[in-house]
N, C-alpha and C positions, 0 to 999 in steps of 0.2 A: 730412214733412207736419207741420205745425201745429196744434194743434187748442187753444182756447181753454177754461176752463170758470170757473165762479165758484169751488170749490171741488174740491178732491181727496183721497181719503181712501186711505192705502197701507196694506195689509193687512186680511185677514178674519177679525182674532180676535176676542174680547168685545166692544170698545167700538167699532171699524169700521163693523161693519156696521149698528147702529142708529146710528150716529155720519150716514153716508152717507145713510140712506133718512130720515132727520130733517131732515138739508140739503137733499135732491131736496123730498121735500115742502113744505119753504118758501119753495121756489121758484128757489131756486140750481139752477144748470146744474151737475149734480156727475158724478164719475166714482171710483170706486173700483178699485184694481190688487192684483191676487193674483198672486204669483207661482208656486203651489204647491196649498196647499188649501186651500177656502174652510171657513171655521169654528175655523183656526189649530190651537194646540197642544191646545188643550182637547176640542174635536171627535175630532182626530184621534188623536193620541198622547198625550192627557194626560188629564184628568179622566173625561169618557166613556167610552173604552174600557178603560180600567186602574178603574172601579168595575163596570164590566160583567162583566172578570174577576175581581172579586175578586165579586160576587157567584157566579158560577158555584166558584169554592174555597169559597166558604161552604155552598152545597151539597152539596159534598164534606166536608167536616167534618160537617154536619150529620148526613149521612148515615150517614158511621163513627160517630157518637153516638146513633144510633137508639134502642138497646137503654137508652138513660138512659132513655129518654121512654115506653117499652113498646113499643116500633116495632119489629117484627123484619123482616131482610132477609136474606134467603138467599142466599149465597156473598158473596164480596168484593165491596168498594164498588171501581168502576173508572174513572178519568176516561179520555173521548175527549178528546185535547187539538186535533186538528183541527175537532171539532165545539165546543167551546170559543171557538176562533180563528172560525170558521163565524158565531158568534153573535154575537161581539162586532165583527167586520166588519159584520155586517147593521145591527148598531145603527148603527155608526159613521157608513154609508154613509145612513143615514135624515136622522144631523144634518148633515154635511156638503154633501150634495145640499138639504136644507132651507136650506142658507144662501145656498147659490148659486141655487135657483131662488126665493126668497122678494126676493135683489139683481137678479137681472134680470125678476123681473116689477114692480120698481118704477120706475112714470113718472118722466122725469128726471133718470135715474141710469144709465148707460152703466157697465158690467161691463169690464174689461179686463186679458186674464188675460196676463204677463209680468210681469219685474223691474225696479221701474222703479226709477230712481239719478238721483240732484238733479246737475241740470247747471251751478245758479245758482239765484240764492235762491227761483224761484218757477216755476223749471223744470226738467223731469223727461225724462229719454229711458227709452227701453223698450226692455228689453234689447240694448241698443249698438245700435240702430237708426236711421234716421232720422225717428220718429217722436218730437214733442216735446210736452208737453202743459205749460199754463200756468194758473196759478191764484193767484189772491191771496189765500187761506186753502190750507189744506194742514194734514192729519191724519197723524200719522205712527202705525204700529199694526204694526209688523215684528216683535214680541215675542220669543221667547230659543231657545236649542236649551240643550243639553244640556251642560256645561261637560268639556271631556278633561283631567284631569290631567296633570301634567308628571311621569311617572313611570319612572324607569329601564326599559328594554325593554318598555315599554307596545309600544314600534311592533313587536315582535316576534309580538306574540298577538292572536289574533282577540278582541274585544269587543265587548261590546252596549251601547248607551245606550237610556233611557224611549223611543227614536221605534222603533228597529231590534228592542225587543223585542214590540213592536204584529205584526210579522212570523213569529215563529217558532210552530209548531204540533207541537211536541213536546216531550217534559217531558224539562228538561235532569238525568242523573243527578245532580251537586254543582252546582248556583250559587254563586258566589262575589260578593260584591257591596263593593265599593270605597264607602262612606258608609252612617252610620247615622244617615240625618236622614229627612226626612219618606217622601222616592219611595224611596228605598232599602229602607226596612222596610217600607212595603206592598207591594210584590215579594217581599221577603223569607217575611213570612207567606202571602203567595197561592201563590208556587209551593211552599213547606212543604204548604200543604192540598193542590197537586196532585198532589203525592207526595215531590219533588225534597230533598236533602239539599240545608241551605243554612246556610253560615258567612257572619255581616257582619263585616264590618272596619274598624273606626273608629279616627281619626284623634287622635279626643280621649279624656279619660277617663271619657267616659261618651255614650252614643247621646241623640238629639235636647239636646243641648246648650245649645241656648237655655231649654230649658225648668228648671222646677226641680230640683233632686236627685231627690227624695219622687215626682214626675213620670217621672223617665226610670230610676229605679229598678224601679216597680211596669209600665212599659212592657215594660223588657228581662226582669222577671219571667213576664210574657205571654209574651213570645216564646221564651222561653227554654224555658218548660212546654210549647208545642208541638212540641222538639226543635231549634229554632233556636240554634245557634252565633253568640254573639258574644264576639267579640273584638276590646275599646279598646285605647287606646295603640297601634295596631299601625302606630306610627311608620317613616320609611322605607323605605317600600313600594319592592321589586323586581318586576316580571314575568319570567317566563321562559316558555317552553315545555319542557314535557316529553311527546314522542308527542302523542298527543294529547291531553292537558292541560295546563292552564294552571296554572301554579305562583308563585304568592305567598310573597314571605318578607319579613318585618318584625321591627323591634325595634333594641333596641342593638347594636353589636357585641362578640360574646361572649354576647351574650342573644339570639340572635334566633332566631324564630320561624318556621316555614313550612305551608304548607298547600294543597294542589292540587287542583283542581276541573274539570271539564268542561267549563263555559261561564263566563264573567265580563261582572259587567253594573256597568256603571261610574255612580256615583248619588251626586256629588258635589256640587251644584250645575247653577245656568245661566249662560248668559251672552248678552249681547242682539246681538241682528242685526242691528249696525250697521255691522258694520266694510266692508258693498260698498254702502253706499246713499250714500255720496257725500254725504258730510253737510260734509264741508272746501270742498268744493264751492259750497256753500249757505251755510256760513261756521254753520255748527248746532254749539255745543260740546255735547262730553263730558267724563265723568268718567274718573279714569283705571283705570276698568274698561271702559269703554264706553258706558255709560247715557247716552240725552241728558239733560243737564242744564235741569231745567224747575220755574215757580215754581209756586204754592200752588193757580194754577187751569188746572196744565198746559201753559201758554205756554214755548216754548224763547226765545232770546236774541234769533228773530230774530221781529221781528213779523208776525204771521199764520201762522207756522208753530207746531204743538201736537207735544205726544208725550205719548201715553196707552200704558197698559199694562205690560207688564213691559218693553218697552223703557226706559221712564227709570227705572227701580230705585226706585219709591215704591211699590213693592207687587208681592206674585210670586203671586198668585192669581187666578184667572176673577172671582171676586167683586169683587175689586180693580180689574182692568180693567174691569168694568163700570162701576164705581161713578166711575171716571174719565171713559168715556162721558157718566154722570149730571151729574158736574160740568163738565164742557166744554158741554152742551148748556143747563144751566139758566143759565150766564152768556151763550150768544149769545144762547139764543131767551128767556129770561124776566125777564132782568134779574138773576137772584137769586145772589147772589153766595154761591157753593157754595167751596170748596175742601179739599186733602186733609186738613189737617192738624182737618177737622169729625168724619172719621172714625175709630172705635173698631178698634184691631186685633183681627181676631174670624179664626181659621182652625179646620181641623181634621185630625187625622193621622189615617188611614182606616183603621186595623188595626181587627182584631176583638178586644175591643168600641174602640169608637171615642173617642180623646182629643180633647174641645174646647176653644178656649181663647180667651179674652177678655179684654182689655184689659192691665194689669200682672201678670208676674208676680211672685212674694215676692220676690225681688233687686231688682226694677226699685221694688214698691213701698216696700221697708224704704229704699232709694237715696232716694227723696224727702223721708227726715224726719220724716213726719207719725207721729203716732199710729194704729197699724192694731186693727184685731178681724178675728180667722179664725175660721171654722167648717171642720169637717172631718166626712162623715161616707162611713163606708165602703158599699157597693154592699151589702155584704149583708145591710143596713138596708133594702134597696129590694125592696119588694111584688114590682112587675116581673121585678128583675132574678132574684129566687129562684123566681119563679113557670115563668121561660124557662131556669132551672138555667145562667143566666149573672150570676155576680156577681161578677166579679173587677171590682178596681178600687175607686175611690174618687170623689168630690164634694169640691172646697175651694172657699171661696170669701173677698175680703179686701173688706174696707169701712174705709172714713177714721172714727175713731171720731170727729172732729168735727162732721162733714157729715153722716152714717149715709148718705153715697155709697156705690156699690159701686165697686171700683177696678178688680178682676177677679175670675177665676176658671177653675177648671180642673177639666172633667168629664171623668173616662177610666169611662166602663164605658157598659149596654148605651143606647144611644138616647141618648148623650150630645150628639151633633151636633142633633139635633132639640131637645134640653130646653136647650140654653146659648141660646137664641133668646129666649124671658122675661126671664132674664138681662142677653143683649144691650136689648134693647128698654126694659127700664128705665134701663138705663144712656144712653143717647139721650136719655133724657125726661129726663135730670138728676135723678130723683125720690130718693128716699130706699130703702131696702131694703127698709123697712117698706111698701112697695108691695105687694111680693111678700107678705110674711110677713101682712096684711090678707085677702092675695084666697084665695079659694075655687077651688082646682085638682082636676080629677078622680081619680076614682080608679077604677082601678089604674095609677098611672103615674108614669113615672119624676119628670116636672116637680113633683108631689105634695110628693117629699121635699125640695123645695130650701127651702120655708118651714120647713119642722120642720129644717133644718141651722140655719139663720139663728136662727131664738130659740135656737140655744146658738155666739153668735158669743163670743170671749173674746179680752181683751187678748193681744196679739203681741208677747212677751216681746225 
């Protein structure tokens, strides 16, 4: 069977599904294809339910910390780890089910749930069926799993990746976790607050890596005071089994290292979910990782077909994917010619307190040349931060001493994800620093101190 439409949108992550009911409303015959869960990785196994759990560890922390605050609580603090899983299922299942019945109560837009795979450049079958669906525009939105390292007797031992541990409702005694980048260490300190002994193991000589030294220094200092084991360099990773644990050994030989754990959760990367949609098919390139290859406003090679999201590797974030959404929609339906390269790199690492990060950081800025001014001030400078007896961490931030642009900056401490948004937002407007260091911010709060860092920005020797 055949079935015609103006448009097709594959997949229900970030940019999909407003991507789809923006097409139906403008009057395109559209249809939209899930093969799994509607609301993708971030719904299901990624942002949502992994800040759901890290809110309920933070509870638990808090709670063994009662007595800072005058709070006393009689006998031990205990987590239920099925009522945990309980809660952050219930959440999960509110967004998920919100996406899909928010796609099928929209006029115009036909839901259809299988996998569908390009037959030819503007034709689709569904799940090896004889069912074909045809369209002269086409959204591609299939976004990434979990990447498995290529590691000597991996295939021996049982493992967890970010989707498979959305499943478990018990607190593993040792976690072991293969990557010290972003999903790796917020695992890492969540199940620590659960109760769980947890060693990381990284690859390089230092965790989050992309970021600054001064950064992934005062990180692994956090995590480190919570009881968390890390260990860099931990080159040439082995898997084994022993009984029933899992046993790691790394390092040179003659140097090498070992250490054995009960569960292992592997948090090394993604990688996109292209390789069964039949993209040779379609004649769609990729890179030689797999990402579709697409220019500045999303367009693949071939025309009429797009790829949003963390499938084409221009960005591994929910914010990202939307803001792809954003740009694909404002060039069909408004004319305004949006594209990626408009957008400020703005993420966040979700440990407790929270690292935000925005635009350049010092490697990337001192790389460009220019004349810098940094400010630096420590968290325990911050009203807030002493007032909530949370002040680990720091504030930096770098400006072009020509422009008095801001280039970037990097907040690790508490309510940092919420005060880099002033930050960001100046940086948008092109304005000068002295935007910020002008305006009148309330107080008690952390966004407060980011004017008082700025009047003592100094040459970047």
């Amino acid at each position: 069977m055949d079935t015609r439409y103006d448009a097709i949108v594959i997949g229900t992550g970030q940019a999909g599904p407003s991507l789809a009911v923006k097409l139906a409303k403008s009057g395109r015959k559209t249809a939209i294809v899930e093969r799994k869960l509607f609301g993708g990785t971030c719904a299901n196994v990624g942002c949502i339910p992994t800040k759901t759990l890290i809110a309920s560890a933070r509870a638990a922390w808090m709670a063994r910390r009662a007595a800072e605050y005058g709070v006393l609580i009689d006998g031990a603090v205990r987590v239920d780890m099925q009522q945990v899983k309980a809660r952050k299922d219930a959440v999960v299942k509110e967004s998920n089910e919100g996406v899909a019945n928010w796609l099928r109560g929209t006029p115009n837009l036909t839901v259809i749930e299988g996998h569908a795979r390009f037959i030819g450049p503007y034709t689709l079958a569904i799940d090896g069926s004889q069912t074909q669906l045809h369209a002269s525009e086409i959204f591609i939105n299939t976004g990434g799993r979990a990447l498995v390292p290529d590691i000597p007797g991996l295939d021996q031992v049982d493992y967890l990746t970010n989707s498979s541990m959305m499943e478990i409702d018990f607190l593993p005694p040792h976690l072991l976790i293969i990557g010290g980048s972003y999903i790796g260490l917020e695992f890492a300190q969540m199940y620590r607050r659960f109760g769980s002994q947890v060693t990381v193991l990284e690859n390089g000589p230092r965790i989050v890596s992309r970021e600054d030294p001064e950064v992934s220094a005062a990180v692994q200092a956090i995590l480190e005071k919570e009881g968390i084991t890390i260990l860099c360099n931990a080159k040439k990773l082995q898997a084994a089994k022993n009984g029933a644990d899992v046993v790691l050994s790394y390092g040179e030989e003659g140097q090498r290292g070992q250490v054995a754990g009960s569960h292992l959760l592997l948090a090394v990367g993604r990688t996109p979910n292209t390789q069964d949609l039949g993209l040779d098919k379609a004649g769609i390139l990729t890179d030689a990782r797999g990402y579709i290859t697409v220019d500045e406003q999303l367009h693949t090679n071939v025309t009429g077909i797009w790829a949003m999201g963390d499938v084409n590797g221009r960005g591994a974030f929910t914010h990202t994917s939307y803001n792809d959404y954003e740009i694909v929609a404002a060039n069909l339906f408004t004319q305004e010619e949006r594209k990626i390269s408009d957008r400020i790199t703005a993420y966040a690492l979700f440990i407790d307190p929270p690292l935000a990060r925005v635009g350049m950081s010092e490697a990337e800025a001192r790389a460009t040349g220019r004349k810098l001014l940094k400010a630096k001030m420590p968290m325990t400078r911050v009203g807030r931060a002493r007032e909530r007896g949370e002040t680990q961490g720091f504030m930096s931030v770098l400006v072009d001493a020509a422009s008095k642009k801001i280039l970037g900056a990097s907040l690790l401490g508490i309510e940092s994800d919420e005060a880099i948004h002033g930050i960001l937002d100046v940086m948008y407007a092109g304005a000068p620093y002295t935007t910020i260091t002008h305006a009148m911010h309330i107080h008690p709060t952390v966004s407060e101190l980011i004017p008082t860092m700025l009047e003592d920005l100094k040459p970047l020797e």
